[in-house]
N, C-alpha and C positions, 0 to 999 in steps of 0.2 A: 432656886436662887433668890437672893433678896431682894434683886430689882423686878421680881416677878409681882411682888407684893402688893404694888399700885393697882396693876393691868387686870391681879386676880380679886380685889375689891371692886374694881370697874365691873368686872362681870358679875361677881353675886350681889351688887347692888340692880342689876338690871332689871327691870318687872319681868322681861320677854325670858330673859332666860331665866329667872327664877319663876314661873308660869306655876308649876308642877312641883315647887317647894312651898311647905310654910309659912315662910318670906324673903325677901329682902335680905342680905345681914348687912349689919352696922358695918362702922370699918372696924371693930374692936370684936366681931364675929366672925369675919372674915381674915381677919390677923388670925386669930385661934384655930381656924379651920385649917388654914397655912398650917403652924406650927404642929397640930394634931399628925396634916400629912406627911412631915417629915418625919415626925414619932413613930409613925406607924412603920415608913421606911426604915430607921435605926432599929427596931422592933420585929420587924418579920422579913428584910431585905427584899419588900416590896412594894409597890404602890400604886398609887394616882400619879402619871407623868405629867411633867410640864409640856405640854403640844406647844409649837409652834412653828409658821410654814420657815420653808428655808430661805424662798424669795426675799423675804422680810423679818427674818430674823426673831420675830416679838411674842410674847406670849398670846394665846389665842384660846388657851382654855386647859384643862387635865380629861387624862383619858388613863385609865389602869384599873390595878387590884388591890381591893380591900377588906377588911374582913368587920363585918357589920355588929355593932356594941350593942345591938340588942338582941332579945332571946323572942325564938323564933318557934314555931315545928320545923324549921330546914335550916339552922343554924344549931353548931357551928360551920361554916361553911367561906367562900371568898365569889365575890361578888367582881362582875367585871360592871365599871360607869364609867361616868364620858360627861361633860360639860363643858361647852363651846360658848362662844363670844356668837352674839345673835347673827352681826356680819359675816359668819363663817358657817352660816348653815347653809346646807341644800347645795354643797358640794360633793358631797360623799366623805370628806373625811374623816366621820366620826367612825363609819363604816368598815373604811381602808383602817383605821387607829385599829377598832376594836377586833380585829379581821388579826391584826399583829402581835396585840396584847391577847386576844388567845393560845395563837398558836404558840408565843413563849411560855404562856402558863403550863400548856399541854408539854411540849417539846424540853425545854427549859428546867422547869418548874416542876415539872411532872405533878401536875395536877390532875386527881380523877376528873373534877367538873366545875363549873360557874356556875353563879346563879346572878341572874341581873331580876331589879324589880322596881316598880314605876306605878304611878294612878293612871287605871286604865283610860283617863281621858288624854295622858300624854302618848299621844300616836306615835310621834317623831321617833320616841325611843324604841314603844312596840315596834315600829318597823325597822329602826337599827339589830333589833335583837331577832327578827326575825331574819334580817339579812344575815347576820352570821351564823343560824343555823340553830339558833335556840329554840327551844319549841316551849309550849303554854300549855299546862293542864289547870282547866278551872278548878277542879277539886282543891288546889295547892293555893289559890288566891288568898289572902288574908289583910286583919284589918292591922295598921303596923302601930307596934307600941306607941312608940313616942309620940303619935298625933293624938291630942283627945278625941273624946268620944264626941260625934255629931259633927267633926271636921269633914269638910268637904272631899279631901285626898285621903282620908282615913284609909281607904279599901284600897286593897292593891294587888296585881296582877306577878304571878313571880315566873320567870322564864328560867329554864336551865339548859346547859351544854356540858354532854358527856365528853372527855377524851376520846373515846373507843369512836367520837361519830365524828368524821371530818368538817374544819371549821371552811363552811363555805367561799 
């Protein structure tokens, strides 16, 4: 929704919550990021949802399915992410979110699997994807295109969740 557009520059301007990203974005990066994820929705009838509590009404971050623009060893493939407003962590809902946007991928969607993937120094996530049941083999870790070479988050950790294994 268009009035999400403020709230969701609010966030990816944060440092806290952009930690584990490249940067920052502008508000003319975060406009774009928006519009990409409604593209993707008109495009594959899927996405990054607008999360927000019900108590309050207001957006609080996206949690969904996407399918990642770069070329991989594990792509092509749909990845489940989650991005929260820094006030909204350490209550478990990215948990509860990502616990839901499974089971429709599976249920729903009929997806064989996820793949979620992060720099191994962002913990918060590793432990969201271990809560839902994804599991990590080093062998599959890789350094991810788009960062260059010598970037600190270059290297990264990929988790995935079969259908056939129930989502925690």
């Amino acid at each position: 929704m268009e009035e999400d557009r403020d709230p969701f520059f609010r966030m990816n301007s944060d440092k806290r919550v952009m930690e584990f990203m490249p940067k920052c974005l502008s508000r003319s990066e975060s406009d774009l990021l928006f519009d990409r994820i409604q593209e993707h929705f008109r495009n594959h009838s899927f996405g990054l949802y607008a999360v927000e509590l019900r108590a309050i009404r207001t957006f609080i971050g996206y949690l969904g399915l996407a399918i990642p623009s770069f070329t991989a060893h594990f792509t092509p493939c749909v990845e489940i992410g989650w991005r929260l407003s820094a006030n909204h962590w350490g209550r478990g809902l990215t948990t509860e979110g990502a616990r839901a946007v499974a089971k429709h991928a599976f249920e729903v969607l009929k997806l064989d699997g996820l793949v979620s993937f992060t720099s191994p120094v962002n913990i918060r996530s590793c432990r969201v994807m271990e809560k839902i049941g994804m599991t990590h083999n080093p062998a599959e870790d890789f350094d991810h295109p788009n960062l260059p070479e010598g970037h600190p988050l270059k290297r990264h950790v990929l988790y995935r969740l079969n259908a056939s294994k129930n989502c925690k």
